[in-house]
Backbone as ProteinMPNN parsed JSONL, in Angstrom:
{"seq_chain_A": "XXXXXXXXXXXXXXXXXXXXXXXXXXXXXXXXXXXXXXXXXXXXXXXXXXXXXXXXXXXXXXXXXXXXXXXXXXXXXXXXXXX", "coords_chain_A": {"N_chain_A": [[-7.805, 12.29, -28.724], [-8.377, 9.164, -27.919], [-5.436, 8.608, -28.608], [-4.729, 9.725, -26.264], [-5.19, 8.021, -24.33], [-4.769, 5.618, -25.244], [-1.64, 6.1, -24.847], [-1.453, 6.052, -22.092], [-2.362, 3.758, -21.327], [-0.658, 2.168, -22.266], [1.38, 2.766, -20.625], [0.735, 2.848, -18.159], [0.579, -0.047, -17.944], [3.441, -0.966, -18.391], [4.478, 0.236, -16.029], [3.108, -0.959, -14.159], [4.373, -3.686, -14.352], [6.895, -3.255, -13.944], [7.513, -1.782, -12.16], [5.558, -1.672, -9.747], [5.303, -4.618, -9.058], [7.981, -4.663, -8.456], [8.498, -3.393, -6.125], [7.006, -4.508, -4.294], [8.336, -7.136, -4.198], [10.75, -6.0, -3.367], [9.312, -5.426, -0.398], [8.696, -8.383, 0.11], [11.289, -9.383, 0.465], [12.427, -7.539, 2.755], [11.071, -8.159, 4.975], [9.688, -8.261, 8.084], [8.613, -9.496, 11.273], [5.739, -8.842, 12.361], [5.621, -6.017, 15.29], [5.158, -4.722, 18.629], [4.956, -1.941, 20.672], [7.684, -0.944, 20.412], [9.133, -3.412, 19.698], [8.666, -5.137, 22.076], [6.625, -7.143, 21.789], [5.93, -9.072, 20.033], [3.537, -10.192, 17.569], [2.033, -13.483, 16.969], [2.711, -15.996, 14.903], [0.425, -17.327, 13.471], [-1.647, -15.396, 13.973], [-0.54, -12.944, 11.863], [-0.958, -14.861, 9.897], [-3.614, -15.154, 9.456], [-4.362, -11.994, 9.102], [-2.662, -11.569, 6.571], [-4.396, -13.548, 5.118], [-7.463, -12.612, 5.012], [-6.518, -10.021, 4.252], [-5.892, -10.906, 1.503], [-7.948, -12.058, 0.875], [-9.863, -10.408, -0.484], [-8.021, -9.143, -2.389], [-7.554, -11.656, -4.381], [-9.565, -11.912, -5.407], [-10.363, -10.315, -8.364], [-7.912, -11.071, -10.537], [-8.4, -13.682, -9.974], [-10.923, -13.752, -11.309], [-10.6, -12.828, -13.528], [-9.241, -14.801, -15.022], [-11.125, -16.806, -14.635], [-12.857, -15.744, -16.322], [-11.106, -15.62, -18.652], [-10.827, -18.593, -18.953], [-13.297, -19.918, -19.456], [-14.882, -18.47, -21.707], [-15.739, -19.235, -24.688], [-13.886, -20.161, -27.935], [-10.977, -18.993, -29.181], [-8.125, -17.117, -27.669], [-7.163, -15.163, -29.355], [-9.134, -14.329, -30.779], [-11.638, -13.765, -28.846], [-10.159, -11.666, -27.499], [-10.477, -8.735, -27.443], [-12.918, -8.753, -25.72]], "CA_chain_A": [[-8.185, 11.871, -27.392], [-7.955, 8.316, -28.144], [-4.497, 8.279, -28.732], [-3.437, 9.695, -25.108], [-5.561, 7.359, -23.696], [-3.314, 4.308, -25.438], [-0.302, 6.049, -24.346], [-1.91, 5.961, -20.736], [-2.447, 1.934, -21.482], [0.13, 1.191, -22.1], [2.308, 3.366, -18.982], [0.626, 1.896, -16.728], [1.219, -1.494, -18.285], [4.561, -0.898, -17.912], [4.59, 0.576, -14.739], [2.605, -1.919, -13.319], [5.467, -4.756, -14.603], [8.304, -3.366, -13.013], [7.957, -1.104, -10.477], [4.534, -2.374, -8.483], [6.483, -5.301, -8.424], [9.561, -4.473, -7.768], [8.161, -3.163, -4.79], [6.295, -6.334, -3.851], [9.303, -8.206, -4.364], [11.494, -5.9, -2.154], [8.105, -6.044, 0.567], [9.014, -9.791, 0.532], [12.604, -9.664, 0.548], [12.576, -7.121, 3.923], [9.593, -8.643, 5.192], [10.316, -8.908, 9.193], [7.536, -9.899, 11.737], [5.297, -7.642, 12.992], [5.752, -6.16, 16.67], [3.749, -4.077, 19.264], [5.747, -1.217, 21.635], [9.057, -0.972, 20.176], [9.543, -4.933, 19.86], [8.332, -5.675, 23.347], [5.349, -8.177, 21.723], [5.944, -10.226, 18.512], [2.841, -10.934, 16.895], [2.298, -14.821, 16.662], [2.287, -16.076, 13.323], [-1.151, -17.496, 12.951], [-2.052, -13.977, 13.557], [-0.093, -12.545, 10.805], [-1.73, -15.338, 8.684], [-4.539, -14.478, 9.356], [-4.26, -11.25, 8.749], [-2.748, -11.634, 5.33], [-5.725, -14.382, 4.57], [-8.094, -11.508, 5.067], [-6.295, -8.697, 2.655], [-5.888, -11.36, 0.168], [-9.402, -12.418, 0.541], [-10.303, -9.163, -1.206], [-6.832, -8.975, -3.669], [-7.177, -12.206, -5.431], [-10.52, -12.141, -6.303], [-10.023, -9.713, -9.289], [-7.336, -11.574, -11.127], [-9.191, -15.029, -10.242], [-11.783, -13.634, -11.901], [-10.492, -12.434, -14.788], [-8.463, -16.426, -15.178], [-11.994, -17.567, -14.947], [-13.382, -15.415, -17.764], [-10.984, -16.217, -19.896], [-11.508, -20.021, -19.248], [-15.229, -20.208, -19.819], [-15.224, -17.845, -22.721], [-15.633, -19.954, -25.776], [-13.263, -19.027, -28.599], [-9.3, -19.247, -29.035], [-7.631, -16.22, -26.92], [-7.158, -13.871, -29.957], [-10.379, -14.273, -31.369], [-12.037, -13.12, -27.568], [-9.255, -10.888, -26.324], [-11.016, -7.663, -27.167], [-14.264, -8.805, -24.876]], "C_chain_A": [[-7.88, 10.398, -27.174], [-6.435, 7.918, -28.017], [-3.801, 8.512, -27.496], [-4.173, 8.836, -23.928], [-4.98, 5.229, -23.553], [-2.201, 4.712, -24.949], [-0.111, 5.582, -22.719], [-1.782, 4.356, -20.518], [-1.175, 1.978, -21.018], [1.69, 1.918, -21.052], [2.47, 2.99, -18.461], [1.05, 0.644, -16.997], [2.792, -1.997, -18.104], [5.092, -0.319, -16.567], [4.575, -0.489, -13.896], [3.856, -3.788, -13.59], [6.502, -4.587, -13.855], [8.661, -2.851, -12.186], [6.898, -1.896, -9.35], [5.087, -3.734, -8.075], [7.409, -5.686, -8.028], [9.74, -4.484, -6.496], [7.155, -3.876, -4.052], [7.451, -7.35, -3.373], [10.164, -7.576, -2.849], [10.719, -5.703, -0.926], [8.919, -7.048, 1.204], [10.072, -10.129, 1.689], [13.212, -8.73, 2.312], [11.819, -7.15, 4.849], [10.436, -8.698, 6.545], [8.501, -8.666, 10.128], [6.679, -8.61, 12.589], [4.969, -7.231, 14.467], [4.879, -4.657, 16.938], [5.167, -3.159, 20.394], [7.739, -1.749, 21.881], [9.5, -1.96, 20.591], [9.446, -5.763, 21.257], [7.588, -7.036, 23.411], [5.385, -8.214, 20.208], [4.632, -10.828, 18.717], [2.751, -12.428, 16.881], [2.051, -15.124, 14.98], [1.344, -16.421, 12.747], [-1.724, -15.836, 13.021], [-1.707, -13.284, 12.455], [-0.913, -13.467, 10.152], [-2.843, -15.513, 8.235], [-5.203, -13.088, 8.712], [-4.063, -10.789, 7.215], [-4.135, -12.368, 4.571], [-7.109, -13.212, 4.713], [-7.644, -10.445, 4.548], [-6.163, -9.59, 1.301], [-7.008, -11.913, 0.155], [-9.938, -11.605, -0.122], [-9.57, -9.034, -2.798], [-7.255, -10.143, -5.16], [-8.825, -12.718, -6.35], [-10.998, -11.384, -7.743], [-9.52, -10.518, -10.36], [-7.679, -13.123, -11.131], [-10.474, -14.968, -11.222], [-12.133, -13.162, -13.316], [-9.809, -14.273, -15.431], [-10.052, -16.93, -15.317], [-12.978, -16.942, -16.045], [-12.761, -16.121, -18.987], [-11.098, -17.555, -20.517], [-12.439, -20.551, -19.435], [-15.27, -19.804, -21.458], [-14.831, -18.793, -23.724], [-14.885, -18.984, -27.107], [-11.987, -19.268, -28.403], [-8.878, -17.795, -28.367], [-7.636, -15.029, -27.668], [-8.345, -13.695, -30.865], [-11.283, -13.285, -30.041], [-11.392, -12.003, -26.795], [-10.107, -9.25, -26.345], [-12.726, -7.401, -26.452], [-14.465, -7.662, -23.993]], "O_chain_A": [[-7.104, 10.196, -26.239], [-6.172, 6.925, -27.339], [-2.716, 7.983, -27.253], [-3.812, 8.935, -22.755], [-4.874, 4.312, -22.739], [-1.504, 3.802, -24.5], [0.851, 5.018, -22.197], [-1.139, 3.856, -19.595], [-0.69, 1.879, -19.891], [2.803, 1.399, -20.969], [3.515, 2.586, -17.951], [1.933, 0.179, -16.276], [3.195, -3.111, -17.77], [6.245, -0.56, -16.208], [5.458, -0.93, -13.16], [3.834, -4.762, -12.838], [7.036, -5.471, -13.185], [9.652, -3.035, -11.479], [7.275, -2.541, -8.371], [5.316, -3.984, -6.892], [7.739, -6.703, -7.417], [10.551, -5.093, -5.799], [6.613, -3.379, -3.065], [7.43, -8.131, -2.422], [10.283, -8.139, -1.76], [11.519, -5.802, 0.005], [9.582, -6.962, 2.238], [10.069, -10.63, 2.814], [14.178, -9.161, 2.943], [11.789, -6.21, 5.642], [11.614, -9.051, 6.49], [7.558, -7.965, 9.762], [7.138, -7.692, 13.269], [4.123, -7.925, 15.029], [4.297, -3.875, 16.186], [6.163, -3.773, 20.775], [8.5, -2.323, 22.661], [10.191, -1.958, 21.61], [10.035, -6.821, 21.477], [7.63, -7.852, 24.331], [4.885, -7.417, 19.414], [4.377, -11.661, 19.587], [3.919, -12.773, 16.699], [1.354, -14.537, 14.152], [1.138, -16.039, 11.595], [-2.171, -15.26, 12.029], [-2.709, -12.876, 11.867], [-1.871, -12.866, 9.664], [-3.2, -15.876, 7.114], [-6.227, -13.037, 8.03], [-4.805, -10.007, 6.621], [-4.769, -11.845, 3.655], [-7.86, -13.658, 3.846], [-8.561, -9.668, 4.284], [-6.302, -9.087, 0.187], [-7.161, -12.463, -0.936], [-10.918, -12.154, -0.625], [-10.109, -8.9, -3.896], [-7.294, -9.855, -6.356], [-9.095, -13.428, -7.319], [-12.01, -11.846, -8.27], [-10.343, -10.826, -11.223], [-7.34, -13.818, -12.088], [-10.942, -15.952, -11.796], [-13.166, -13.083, -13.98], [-10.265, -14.647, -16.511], [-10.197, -17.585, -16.348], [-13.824, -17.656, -16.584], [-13.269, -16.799, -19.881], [-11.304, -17.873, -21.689], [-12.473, -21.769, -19.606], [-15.607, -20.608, -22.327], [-13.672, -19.207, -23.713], [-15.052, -17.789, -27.351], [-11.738, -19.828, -27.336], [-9.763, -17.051, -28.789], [-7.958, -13.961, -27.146], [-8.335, -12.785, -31.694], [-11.554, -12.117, -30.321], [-11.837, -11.488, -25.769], [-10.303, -8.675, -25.274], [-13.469, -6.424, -26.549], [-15.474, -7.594, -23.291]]}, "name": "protein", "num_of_chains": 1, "seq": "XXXXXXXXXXXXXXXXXXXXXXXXXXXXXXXXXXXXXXXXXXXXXXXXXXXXXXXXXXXXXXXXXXXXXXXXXXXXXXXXXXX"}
C-alpha cells in the first residue's frame, strides 16, 4: 500500500513540474485582455488587477506559508524536512 502511494508522490511531483506549468506559462504567453459582447467592451486594466489581486489573495497564501515554516523551523533543512 505504501509503495503505490510513493509512486503517486512522486507523479504528481512530476506532473506538477512540467505540465501545470507548462500550462501557466502558455496562460501567460496567450494572455489577451479580457472583453464583454464579442469585444464591444475591454475591461480596464485596474479591473483585471484587481481581479487577479483577489485570486491570488487566496493562491499565494499556501506556498507563503510553507517558505515561512521552513524559515522559523529551527534545524538545517535535512535534519527538519520530514516535519
Amino acid at each position: 500500500m505504501m509503495q503505490n502511494f510513493i509512486f503517486i508522490f512522486y507523479f504528481y511531483s512530476i506532473l506538477y513540474l512540467f505540465y501545470f506549468q507548462g500550462v501557466f506559462l502558455f496562460y501567460l504567453a496567450k494572455y489577451e485582455a479580457l472583453t464583454l459582447w464579442d469585444g464591444k467592451y475591454v475591461y480596464p486594466t485596474w479591473g483585471e488587477a484587481v481581479g487577479w489581486m483577489l485570486g491570488l489573495s487566496s493562491m499565494v497564501c499556501i506556498p507563503g506559508y510553507a517558505i515561512y515554516i521552513v524559515i522559523v523551523t529551527p534545524g538545517t533543512f535535512l535534519e527538519v524536512r520530514y516535519i
